[in-house]
PANUDO-845164 format. One record per residue (C-alpha): residue in three letters; x, y, z. Coordinates in Angstrom, 1 decimal, padded with zeros to 4 digits. Example, Ala and Ser with C-alpha at 12.3 -4.5 7.8 and 13.67 -1.06 7.14 Angstrom:
% PANUDO-845164
[r "ala"; [012.3; -004.5; 007.8]],
[r "ser"; [013.7; -001.1; 007.1]],
***
This chain:
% PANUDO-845164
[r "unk"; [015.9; 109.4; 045.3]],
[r "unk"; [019.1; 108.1; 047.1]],
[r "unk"; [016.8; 105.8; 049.8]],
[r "unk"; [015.1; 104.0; 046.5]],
[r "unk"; [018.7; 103.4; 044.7]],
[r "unk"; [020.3; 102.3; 047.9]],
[r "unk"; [017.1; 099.9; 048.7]],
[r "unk"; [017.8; 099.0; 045.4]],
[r "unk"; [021.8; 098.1; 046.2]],
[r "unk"; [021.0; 096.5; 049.1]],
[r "unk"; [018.4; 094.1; 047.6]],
[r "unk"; [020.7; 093.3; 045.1]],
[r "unk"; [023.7; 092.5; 047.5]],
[r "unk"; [021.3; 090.4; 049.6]],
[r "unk"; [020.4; 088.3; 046.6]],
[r "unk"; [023.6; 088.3; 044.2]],
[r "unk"; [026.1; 087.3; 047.4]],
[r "unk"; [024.4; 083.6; 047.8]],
[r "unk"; [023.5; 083.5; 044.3]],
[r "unk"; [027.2; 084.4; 043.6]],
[r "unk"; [028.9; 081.7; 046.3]],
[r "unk"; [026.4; 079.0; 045.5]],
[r "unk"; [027.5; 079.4; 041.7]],
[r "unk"; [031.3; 079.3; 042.7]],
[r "unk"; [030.5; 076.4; 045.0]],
[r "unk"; [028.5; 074.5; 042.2]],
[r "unk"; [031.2; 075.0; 039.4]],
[r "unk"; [033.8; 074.3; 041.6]],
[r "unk"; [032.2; 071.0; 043.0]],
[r "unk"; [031.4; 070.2; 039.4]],
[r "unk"; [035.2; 070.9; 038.3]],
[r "unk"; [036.6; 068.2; 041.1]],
[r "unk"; [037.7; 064.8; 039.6]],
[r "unk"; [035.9; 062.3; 040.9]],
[r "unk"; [038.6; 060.1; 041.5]],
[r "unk"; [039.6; 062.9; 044.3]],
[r "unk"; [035.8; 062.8; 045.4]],
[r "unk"; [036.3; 059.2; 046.1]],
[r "unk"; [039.3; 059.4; 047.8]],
[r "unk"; [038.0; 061.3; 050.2]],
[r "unk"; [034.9; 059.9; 051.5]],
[r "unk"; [032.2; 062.3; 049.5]],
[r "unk"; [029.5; 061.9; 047.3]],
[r "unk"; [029.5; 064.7; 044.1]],
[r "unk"; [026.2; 063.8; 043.1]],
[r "unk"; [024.8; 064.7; 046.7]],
[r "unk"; [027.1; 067.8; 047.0]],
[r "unk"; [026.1; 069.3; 043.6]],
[r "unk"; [022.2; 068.1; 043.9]],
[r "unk"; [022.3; 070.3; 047.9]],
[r "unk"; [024.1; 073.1; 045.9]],
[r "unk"; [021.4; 073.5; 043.1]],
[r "unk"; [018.2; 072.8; 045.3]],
[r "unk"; [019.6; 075.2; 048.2]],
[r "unk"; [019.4; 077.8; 045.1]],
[r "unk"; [016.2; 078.0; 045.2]],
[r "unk"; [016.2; 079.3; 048.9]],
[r "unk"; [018.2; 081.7; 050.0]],
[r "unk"; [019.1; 080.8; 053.7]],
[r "unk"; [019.6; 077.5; 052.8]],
[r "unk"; [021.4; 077.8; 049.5]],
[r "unk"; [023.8; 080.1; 051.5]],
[r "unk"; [024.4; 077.5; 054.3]],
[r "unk"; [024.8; 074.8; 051.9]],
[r "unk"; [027.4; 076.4; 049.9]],
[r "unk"; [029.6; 078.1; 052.8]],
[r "unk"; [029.8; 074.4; 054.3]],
[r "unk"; [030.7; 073.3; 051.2]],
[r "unk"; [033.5; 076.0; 050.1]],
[r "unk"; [034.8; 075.7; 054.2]],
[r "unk"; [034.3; 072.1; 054.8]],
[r "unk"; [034.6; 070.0; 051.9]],
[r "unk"; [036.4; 071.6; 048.9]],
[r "unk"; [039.5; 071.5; 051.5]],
[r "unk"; [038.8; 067.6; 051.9]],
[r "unk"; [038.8; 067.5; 048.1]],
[r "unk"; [041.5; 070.0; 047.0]],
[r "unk"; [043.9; 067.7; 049.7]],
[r "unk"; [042.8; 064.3; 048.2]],
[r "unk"; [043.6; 065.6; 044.6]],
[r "unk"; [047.4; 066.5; 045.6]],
[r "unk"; [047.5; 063.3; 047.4]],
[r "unk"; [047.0; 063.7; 051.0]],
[r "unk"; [044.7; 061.2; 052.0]],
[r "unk"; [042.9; 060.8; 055.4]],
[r "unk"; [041.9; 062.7; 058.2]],
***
């Protein structure tokens, strides 16, 4: 009884964590002005069209979203308060 519900925990971690960053990646992505996209080199479109077809995998969807949320949302979060450049 306690194997099945823990399987059962355990599938739904392994499925709900990506799920749950790509959704946080795509609504944040989506949220960013694209005057601050601009400014710092990035395409929104691209990001948000990688965020939404890595969805539909789940290594990939993963990868796509934690480079995102590490990499890039710093890049944009700096060009909206106005510190250009690199």
């Amino acid at each position: 009884m306690i194997g099945s519900a823990g399987g059962a925990v355990v599938a739904t971690l392994l499925a709900g964590v990506p799920l749950a960053l790509s959704v946080w990646a795509l609504l944040d992505a989506a949220g960013r002005p694209e005057w601050a996209w601009a400014l710092a080199g990035r395409r929104r479109v691209m990001w948000i069209a990688a965020i939404l077809f890595g969805v539909l995998t789940l290594v990939v969807g993963l990868v796509v979203s934690v480079v995102y949320l590490v990499r890039v949302r710093p890049e944009i979060a700096a060009a909206e308060q106005g510190r250009v450049g690199r």
